[in-house]
N, C-alpha and C positions, 0 to 999 in steps of 0.2 A: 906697586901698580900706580900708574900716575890715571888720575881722576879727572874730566874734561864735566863739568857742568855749565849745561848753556841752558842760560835761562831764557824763556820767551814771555814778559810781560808788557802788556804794550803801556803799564804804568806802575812799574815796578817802585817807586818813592812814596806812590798811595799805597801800595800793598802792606799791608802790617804781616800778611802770611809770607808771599813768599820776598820780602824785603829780608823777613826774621831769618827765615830760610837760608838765603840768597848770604848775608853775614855772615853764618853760622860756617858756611862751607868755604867763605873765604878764608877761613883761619887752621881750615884743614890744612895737614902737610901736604904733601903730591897733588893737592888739588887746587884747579885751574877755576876759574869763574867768569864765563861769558854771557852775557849780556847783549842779547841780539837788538831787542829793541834801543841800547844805548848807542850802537855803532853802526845802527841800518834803517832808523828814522825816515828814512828818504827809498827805504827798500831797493837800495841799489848794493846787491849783496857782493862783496869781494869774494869770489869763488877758490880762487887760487888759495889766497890768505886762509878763508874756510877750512880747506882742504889741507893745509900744512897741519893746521891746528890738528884737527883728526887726525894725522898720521901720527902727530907725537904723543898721542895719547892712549891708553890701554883702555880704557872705560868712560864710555861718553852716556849720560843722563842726560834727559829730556827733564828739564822742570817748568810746569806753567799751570796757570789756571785752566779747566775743562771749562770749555768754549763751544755751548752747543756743541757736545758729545763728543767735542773732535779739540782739536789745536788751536791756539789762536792762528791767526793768518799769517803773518811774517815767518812764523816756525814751519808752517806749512809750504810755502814760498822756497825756504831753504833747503827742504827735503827736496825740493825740485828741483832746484839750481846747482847744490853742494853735491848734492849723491847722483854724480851723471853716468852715462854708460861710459865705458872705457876706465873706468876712476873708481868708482862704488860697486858697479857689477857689470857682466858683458866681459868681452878676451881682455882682458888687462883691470880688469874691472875688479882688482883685488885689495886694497887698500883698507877695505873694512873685516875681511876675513880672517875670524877665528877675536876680532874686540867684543867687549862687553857694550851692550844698550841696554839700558834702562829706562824707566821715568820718574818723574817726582813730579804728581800733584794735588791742585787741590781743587775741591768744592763746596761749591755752596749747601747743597744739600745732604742729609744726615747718610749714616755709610747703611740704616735700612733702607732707604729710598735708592741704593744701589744696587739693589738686590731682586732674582726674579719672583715677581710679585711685588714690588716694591714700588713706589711712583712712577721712579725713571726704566722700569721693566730690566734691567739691564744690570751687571756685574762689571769695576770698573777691569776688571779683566776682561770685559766680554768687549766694552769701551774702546780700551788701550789696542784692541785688535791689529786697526792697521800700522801700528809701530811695531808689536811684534812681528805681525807679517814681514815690512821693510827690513828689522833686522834678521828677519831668516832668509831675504830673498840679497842682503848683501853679503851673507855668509858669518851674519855674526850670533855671538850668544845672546839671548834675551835673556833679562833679569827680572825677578818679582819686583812687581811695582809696587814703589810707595805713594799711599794718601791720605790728606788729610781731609778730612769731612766737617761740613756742617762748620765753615770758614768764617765765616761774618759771624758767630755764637761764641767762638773760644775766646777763655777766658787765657789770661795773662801765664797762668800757671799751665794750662793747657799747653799751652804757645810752647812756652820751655819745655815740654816734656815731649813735644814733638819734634824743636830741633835735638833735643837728643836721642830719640826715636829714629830720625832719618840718621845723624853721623851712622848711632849701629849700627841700622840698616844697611850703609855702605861696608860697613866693615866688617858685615858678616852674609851678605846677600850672594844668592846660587841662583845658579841659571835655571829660567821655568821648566819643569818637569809636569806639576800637578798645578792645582789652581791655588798658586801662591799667590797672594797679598799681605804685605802690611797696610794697615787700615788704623787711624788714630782721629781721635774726637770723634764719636760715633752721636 
């Protein structure tokens, strides 16, 4: 199964998480590592090119930092641009039907502050909503999300144990049924 990870940092070289991350999956076999903000600084998205990249891929991840409970903005940009009608969904609109989506990411605050009751009132499943929405409305399978919590606090050994956390989690992650999450540095 070849692996499409597009990362959306819009400062991915400061990042110590998803820089760690972002390495880690470059050294995966079958997997791809894209880098929105390195190739779209000017947010002038090559759609066509975009849209290749997805077709040759069996499972495309979303990996970014949660951005005011949502995406950062370029990745959100893209979902606009890249997944058009005719091409993503609508008559001919099939090109994502029946791929894997997932996401990978990360936060700042601890994974009880993700929880109902918890500061941020909310589950980062509950979060992640409008991506799974998107991949059931292009016909694809959602996958349990991965995340890391409580980002700015991990320690070195943390760090490691969560890029080994995400590889297995790709290599052994099933489509949402229940309320699955991985969840690491709590």
């Amino acid at each position: 199964m070849k692996t499409l990870i597009i990362v959306a940092h819009p400062d991915l070289q400061n990042s110590r998480i998803n820089r760690a991350l972002t390495d880690t999956m470059r050294e995966q076999p079958d997997t791809t590592v894209h880098d929105l903000y390195e190739l779209y600084r000017d947010s002038s998205i090559n759609v066509p090119q975009e849209q290749a990249l997805l077709d040759s891929h069996d499972r495309i991840i979303f990996q970014y930092p949660l951005y005011w409970y949502s995406t950062p903005p370029l990745l959100k940009q893209w979902f606009d641009e890249v997944l058009a009608y005719g091409w993503a969904f609508g008559p001919g609109g099939e090109h994502l039907l029946g791929k894997e989506i997932g996401i990978a990411i990360s936060t700042a605050g601890t994974s009880a502050s993700y929880q109902p009751g918890g500061y941020n009132l909310f589950t980062i499943r509950d979060i992640a909503k409008p991506v799974e929405a998107l991949a059931n409305y292009v016909s694809a399978h959602y996958l349990s999300p991965f995340a890391i919590h409580n980002a700015q606090h991990i320690t070195d050994e943390q760090l490691a144990e969560s890029q080994a956390a995400y590889v297995q989690h790709l290599e052994r992650v099933r489509h949402v049924k229940t309320a699955d999450l991985i969840t690491m540095n709590k």
